[in-house]
C-alpha positions in Angstrom: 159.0 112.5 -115.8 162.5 113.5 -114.6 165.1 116.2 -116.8 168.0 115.2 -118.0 170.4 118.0 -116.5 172.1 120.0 -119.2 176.0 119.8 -119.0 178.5 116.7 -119.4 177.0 113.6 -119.9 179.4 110.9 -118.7 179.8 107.7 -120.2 181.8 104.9 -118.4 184.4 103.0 -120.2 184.1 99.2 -120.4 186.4 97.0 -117.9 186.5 94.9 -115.2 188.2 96.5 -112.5 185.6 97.6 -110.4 187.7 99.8 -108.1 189.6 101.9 -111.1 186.0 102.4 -112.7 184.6 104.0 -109.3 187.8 106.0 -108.9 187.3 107.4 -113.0 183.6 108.3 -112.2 184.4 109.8 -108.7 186.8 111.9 -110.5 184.7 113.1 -113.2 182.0 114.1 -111.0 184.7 115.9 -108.8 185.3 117.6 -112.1 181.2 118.8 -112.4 179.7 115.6 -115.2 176.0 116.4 -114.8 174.9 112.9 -115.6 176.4 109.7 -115.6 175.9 106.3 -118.4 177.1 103.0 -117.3 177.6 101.4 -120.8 178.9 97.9 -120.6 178.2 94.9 -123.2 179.7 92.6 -121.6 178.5 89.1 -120.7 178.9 88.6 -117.2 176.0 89.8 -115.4 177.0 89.3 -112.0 179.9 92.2 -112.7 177.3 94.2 -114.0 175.2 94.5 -111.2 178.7 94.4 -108.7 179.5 97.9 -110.8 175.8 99.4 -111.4 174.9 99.0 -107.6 178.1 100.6 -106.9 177.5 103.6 -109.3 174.0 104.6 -108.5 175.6 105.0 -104.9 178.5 107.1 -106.2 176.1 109.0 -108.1 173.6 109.8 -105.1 176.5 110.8 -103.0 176.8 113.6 -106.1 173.6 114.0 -106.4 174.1 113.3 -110.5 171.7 110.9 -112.0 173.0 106.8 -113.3 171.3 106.3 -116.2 171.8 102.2 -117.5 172.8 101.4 -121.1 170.5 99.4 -123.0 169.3 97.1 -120.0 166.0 97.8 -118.5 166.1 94.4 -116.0 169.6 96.2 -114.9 168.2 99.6 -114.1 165.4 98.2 -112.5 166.9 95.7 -110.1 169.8 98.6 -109.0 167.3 101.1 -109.2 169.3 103.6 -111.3 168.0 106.8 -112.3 167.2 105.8 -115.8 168.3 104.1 -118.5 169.0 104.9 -122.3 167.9 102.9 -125.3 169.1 102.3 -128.8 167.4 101.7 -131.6 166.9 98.0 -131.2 167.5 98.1 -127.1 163.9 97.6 -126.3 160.2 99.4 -126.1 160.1 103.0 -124.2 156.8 102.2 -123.4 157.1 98.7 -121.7 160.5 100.8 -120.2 158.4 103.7 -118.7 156.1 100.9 -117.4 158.5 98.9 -115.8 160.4 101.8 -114.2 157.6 104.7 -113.5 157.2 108.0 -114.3 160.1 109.7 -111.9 163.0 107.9 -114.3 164.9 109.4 -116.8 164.6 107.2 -120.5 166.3 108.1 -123.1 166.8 107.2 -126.8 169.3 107.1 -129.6 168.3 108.7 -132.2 171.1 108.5 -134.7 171.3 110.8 -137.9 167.3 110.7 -137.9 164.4 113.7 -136.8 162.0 111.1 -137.5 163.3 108.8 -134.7 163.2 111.8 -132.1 160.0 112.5 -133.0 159.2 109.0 -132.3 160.9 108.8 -129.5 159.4 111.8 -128.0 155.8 110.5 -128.5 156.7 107.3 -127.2 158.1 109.6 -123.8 161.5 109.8 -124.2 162.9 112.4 -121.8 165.4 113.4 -123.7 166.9 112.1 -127.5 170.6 111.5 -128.0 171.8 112.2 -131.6 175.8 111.4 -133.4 178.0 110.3 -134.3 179.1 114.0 -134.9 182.9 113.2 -134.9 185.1 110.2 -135.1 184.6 108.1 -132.3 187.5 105.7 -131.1 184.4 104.0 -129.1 182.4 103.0 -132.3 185.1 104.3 -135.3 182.2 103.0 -138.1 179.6 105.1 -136.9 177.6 107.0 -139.2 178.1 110.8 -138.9 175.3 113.2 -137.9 175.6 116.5 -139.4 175.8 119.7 -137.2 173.0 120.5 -139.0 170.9 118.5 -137.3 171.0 120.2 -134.1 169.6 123.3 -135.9 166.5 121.3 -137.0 165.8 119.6 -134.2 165.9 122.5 -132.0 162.9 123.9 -133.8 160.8 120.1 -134.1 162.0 118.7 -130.6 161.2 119.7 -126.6 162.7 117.5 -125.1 166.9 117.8 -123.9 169.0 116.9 -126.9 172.2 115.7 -126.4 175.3 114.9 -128.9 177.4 112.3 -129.0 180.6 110.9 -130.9 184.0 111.8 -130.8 183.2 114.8 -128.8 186.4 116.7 -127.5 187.0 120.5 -126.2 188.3 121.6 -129.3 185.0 120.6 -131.7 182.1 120.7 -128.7 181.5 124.5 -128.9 179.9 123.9 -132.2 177.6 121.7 -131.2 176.6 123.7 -128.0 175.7 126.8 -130.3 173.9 124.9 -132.9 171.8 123.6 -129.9 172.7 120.5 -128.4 171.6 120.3 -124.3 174.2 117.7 -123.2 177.6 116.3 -124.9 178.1 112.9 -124.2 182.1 112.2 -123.7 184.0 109.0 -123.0 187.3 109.4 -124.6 188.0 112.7 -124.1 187.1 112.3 -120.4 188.4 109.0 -119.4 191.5 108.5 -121.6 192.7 112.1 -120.1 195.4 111.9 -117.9 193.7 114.2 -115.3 190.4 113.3 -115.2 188.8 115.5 -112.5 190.7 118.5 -114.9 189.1 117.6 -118.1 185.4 117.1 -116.7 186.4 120.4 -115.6 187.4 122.2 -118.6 184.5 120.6 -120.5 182.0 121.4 -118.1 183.3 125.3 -118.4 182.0 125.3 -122.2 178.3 125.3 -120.7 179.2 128.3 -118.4 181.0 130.2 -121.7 177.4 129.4 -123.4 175.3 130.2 -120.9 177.3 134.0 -120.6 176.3 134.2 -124.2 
């Protein structure tokens, strides 16, 4: 099994525009993201694939892992590093199957220890837990509580990484009550300088690490 790397864990924006999307990752891994999520939910499959293949090529070039959203067939055909399942996205098992030992899975694990622990057993490589904050991705998302983090430090060995709403402002607390990654999408892409913000966020990890 692979490691998630512990940092800013990138997760695209939805749209169609192929070239704008590459140019938004580029310059968030110019800015230090340590892993990358394609998340689309669209329908057209052949776009998919057009902007997944051209990802996991970005990605290598950065050495950063792709990890798919929710789409094993996807990850498999383009050959991304991993992929990352919700709750009702599909079996880890038939997942780790399908794509070997040497990709990254991981799963959403909500507001619920039980689910990591499930998860975990099942071979998750890492668990993704939120919403933490209000997310203008999925605004009727179900908060986490910080608290969370705490418990699931002590009951969980694999990464654990936050998610929703996550901004500079309100990630430090999240970082010292544990989390591994912070998943961003707003605060990263919807930044008018996005090289700057991957950037600033990734310095939170340095400040921790010092710590």
């Amino acid at each position: 099994m692979s490691d998630l790397p512990g940092g800013i864990y990138a997760i695209t924006p939805e749209t169609t525009d192929t070239e704008r999307l590459l140019a938004q990752v580029e310059a968030a891994l110019a800015g230090g993201v340590a892993a990358v999520q394609y998340r689309d939910k669209s329908t057209d499959v052949a776009l998919r694939h057009e902007q997944a293949s051209e990802l996991v090529a970005l990605c290598r070039r950065y050495h950063v892992p792709l990890i798919v959203n929710d789409d094993l067939r996807l990850a498999d055909i383009v050959d991304a590093d991993g992929l990352h399942l919700g709750r009702d996205d599909g079996s880890l098992r038939e997942a780790r199957i399908i794509l070997g030992r040497d990709k990254l899975i991981g799963a959403s694990c909500y507001q619920s220890l039980e689910l990591a622990h499930a998860a975990q057993a099942a071979g998750a490589d890492y668990v993704a837990f939120g919403s933490f904050f209000p997310s203008p991705t999925k605004p009727a998302a179900r908060r986490a509580e910080v608290a969370l983090l705490h418990g699931a430090t002590q009951a969980i060995h694999v990464p654990i990484v936050a998610i929703g709403g996550i901004t500079l402002a309100n990630a430090p607390g999240l970082l010292d009550a544990g989390a591994d990654s912070l998943a961003v999408l707003s605060a990263l892409f919807d930044a008018p300088d996005i090289r700057a913000a991957a950037h600033a966020l990734n310095q939170l990890f340095e400040v921790e690490s010092e710590q």
